[in-house]
C-alpha positions as CSV (number, residue, x, y, z in Angstrom):
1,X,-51.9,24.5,-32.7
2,X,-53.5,25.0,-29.0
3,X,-51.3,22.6,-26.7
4,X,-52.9,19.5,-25.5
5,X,-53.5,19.3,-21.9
6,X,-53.7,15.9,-20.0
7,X,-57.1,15.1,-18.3
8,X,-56.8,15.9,-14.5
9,X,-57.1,12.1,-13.2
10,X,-54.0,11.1,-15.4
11,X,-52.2,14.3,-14.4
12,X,-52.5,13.4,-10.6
13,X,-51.3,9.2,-11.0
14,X,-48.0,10.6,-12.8
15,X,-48.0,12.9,-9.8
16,X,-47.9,10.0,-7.2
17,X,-45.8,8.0,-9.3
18,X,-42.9,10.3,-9.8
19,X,-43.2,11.0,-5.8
20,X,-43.0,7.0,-5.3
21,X,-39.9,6.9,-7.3
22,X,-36.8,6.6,-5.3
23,X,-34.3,9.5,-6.3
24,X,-30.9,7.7,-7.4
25,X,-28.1,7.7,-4.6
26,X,-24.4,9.2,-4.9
27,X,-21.9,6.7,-5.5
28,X,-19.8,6.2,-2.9
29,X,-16.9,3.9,-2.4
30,X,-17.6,0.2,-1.3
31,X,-14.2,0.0,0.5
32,X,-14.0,1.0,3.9
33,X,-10.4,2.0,3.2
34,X,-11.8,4.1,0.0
35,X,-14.4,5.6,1.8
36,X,-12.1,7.1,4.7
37,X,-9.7,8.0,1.8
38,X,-12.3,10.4,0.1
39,X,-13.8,11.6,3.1
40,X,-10.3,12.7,4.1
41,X,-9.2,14.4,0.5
42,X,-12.4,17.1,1.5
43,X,-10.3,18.5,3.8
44,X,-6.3,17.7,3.2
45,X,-4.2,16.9,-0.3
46,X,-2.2,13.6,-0.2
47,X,1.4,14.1,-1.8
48,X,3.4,11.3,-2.6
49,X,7.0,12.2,-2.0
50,X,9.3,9.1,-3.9
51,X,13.0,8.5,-2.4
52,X,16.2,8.3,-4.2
53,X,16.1,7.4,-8.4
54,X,12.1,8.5,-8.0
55,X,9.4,5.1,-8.0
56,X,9.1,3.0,-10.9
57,X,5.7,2.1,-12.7
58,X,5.8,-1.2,-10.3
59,X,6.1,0.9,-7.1
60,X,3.7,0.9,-4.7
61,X,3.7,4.8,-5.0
62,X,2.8,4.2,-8.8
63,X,0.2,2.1,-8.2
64,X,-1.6,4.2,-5.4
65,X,-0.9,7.4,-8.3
66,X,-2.5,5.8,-10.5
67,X,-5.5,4.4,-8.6
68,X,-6.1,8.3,-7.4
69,X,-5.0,10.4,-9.5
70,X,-6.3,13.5,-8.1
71,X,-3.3,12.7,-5.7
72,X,-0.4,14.9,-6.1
73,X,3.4,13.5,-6.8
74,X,6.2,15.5,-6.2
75,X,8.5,15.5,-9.2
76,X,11.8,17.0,-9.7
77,X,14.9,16.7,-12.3
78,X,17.9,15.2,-10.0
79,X,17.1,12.1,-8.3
80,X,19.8,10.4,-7.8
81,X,21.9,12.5,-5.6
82,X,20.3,12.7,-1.9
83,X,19.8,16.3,-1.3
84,X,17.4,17.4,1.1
85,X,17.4,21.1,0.1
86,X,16.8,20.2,-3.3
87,X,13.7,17.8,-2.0
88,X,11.7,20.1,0.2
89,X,12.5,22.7,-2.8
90,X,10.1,20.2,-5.0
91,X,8.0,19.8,-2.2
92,X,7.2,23.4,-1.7
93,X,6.9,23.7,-5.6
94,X,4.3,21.1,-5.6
95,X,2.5,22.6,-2.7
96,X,1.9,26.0,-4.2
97,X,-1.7,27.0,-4.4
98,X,-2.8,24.7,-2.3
99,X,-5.9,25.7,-0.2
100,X,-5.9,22.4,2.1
101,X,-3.1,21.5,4.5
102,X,-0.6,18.1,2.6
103,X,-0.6,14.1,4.1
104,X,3.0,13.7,3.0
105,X,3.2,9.9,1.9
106,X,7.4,9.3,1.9
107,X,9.1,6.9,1.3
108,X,13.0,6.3,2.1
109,X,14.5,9.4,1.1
110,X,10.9,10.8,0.8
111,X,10.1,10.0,4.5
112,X,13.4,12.2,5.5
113,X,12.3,14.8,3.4
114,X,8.3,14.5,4.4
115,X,9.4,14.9,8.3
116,X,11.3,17.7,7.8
117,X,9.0,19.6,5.4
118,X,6.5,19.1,8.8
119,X,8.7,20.8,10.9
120,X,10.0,23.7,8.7
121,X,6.5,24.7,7.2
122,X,4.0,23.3,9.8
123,X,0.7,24.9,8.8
124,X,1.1,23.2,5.6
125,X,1.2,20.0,6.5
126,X,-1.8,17.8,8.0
127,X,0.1,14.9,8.7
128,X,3.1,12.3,7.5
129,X,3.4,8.9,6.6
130,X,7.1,7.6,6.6
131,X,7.5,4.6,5.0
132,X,11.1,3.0,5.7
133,X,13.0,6.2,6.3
134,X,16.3,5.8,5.4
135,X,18.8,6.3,8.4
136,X,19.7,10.0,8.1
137,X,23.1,9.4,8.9
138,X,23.7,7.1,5.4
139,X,22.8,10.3,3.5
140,X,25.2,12.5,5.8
141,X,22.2,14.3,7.2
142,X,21.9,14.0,10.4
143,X,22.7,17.5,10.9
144,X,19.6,18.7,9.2
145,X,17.0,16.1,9.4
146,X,14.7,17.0,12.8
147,X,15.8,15.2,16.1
148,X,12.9,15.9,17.6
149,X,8.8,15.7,18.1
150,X,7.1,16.7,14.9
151,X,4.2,19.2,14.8
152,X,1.9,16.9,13.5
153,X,0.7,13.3,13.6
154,X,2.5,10.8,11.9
155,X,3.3,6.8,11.2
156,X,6.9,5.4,10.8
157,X,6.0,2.2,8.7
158,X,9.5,-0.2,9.7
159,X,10.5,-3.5,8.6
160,X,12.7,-5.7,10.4
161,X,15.3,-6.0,7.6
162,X,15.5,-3.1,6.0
163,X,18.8,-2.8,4.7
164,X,18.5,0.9,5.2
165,X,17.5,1.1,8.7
166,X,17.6,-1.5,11.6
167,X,14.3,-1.7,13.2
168,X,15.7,-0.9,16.9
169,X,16.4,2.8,15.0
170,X,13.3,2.5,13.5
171,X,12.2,2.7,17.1
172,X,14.6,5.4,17.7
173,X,13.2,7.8,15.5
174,X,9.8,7.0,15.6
175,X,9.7,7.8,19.1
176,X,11.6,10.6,19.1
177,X,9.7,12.4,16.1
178,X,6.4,11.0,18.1
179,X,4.8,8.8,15.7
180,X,3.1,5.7,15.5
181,X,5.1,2.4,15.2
182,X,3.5,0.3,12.3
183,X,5.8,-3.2,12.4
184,X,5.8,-5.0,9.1
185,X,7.7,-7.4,9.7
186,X,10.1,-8.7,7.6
187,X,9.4,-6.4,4.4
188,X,13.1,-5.4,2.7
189,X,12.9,-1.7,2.2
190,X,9.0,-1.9,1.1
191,X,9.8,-1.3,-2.7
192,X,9.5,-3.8,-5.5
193,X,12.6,-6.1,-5.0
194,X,10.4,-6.7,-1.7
195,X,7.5,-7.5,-3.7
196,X,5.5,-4.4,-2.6
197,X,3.4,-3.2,-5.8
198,X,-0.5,-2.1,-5.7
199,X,0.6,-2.7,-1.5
200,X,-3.2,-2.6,0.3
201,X,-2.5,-3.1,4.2
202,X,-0.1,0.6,3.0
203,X,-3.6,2.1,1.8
204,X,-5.2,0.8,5.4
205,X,-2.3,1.8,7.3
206,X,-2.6,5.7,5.9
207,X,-6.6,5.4,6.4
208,X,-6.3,5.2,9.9
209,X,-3.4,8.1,9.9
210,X,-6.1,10.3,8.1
211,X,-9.4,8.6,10.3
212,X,-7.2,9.8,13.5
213,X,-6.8,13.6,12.0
């Protein structure tokens, strides 16, 4: 059967009309946090790097997991013996492939291993956040954690009772590896015995780390 054209007149309204439309907008996130987040993964991969005995499911490292989980975890088979070698091994493992310069997120153990990952592969990494480093000296490794300025840009997050470092070597260190200060106040060792789960003002905190880069 010949096809049936439309007359000319109505041809030219559906014209106009689907010009009128509005053509539907991206989503994009609502939070400013979010939005500074995803700009930021265009251009660097976030690793989370856990500290001794891993994170649990109620760990603030979880939760962020599991709200992004294009986010990469480093994972490994010992975790309860503190040895550095065998954390930048994971780390490395982890970052293979990559195309886009890391933001290590560490935590305790994690933040040891983070900064020194910086300084012994610096083109792949962007940038650190070390969330209550553990003082290197409890581990017996102060011989092989770095003493000295980092290669990239980086936030020490410190509380003042931390059972695992005081906050005047919180100080220490952060100066000395030439990061930002963020003071918590009195936040245990920012895990979940110091009520530190889903952990928001961590999220904003590493937002303005990436908003700096």
């Amino acid at each position: 059967m010949p096809r049936k054209l439309r007359p000319r007149g109505e041809m030219a309204i559906i014209d106009r009309m689907s010009l009128s439309r509005p053509l539907p907008l991206p989503s994009l996130p609502s939070d400013p946090v979010d939005a500074v987040l995803a700009r930021g993964q265009s251009r660097f991969v976030y690793v989370l790097v856990p500290g001794l005995n891993d994170s649990g499911p109620e760990h603030w490292q979880s939760h962020w997991h599991a709200a992004h989980p294009s986010w990469l975890r480093m994972t490994q088979r010992q975790w309860s013996t503190p040895d550095l070698e065998g954390w930048l091994g994971a780390i490395r493992r982890r970052l293979a492939g990559q195309s886009k310069p890391a933001i290590l997120i560490g935590h305790s153990m994690g933040a040891l291993a983070a900064c020194t990952m910086a300084c012994r592969q610096p083109s792949a990494v962007a940038a650190v956040m070390l969330v209550a480093p553990a003082e290197p000296a409890r581990f017996e490794l102060e011989e092989q954690v770095p003493d000295g300025r980092l290669p990239c840009p980086g936030v020490l997050v410190a509380s003042h009772n931390d059972p695992l470092l005081r906050f005047s070597r919180a100080e220490y260190w952060a100066e000395a590896w030439g990061c930002r200060l963020a003071d918590i106040g009195e936040a245990g060792h920012v895990n979940v015995e110091s009520g530190h789960g889903p952990w928001p003002h961590g999220l904003r905190l590493l937002s303005e780390l990436v908003d700096g880069l």
